[in-house]
N, C-alpha and C positions, 0 to 999 in steps of 0.2 A: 226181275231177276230170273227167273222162271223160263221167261221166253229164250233170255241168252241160254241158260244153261240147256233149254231142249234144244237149243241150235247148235250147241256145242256137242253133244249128245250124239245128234244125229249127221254132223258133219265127221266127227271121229269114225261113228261107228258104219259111215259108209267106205272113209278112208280103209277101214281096216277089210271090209268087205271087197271091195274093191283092189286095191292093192296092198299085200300080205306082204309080200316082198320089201318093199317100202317101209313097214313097221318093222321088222326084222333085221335091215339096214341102219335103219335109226336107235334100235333100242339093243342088237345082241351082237350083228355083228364083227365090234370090237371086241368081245370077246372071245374069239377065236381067230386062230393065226392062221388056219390054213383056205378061211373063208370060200368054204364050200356051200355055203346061200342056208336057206332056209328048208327044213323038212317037212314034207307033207303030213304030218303030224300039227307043225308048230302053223303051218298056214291054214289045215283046218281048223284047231283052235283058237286062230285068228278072226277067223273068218267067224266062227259061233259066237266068239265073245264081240265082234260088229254087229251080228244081227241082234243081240239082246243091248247094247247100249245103243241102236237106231231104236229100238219098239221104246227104251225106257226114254230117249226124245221125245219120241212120238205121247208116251204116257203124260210128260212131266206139262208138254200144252192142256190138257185136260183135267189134272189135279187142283183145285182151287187152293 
């Protein structure tokens, strides 16, 4: 169960790494009518919060 969840982990947190936009679409998007995309705010904190749930992947193979 371990291995799915670091797979899970590090598949997310390269999505978000990777394409910020994409999370943004999916999760705030409809929230706003005038859908003017995503703020370089909200895709650095995208992006930071990818890099910390790829490392806790990466952590969760090595955890016994």
């Amino acid at each position: 169960m371990k291995i799915a969840g670091g797979i899970f982990l590090i598949v997310m947190g390269g999505l978000m790494l990777i394409k910020p936009n994409l999370m943004w679409k999916i999760s705030e998007s409809w929230k706003t009518k005038s859908n003017s995309g995503a703020t370089d705010l909200y895709i650095l904190i995208v992006r930071i919060a990818g890099i910390i749930l790829a490392i806790g992947g990466i952590v969760a193979f090595f955890i016994n």
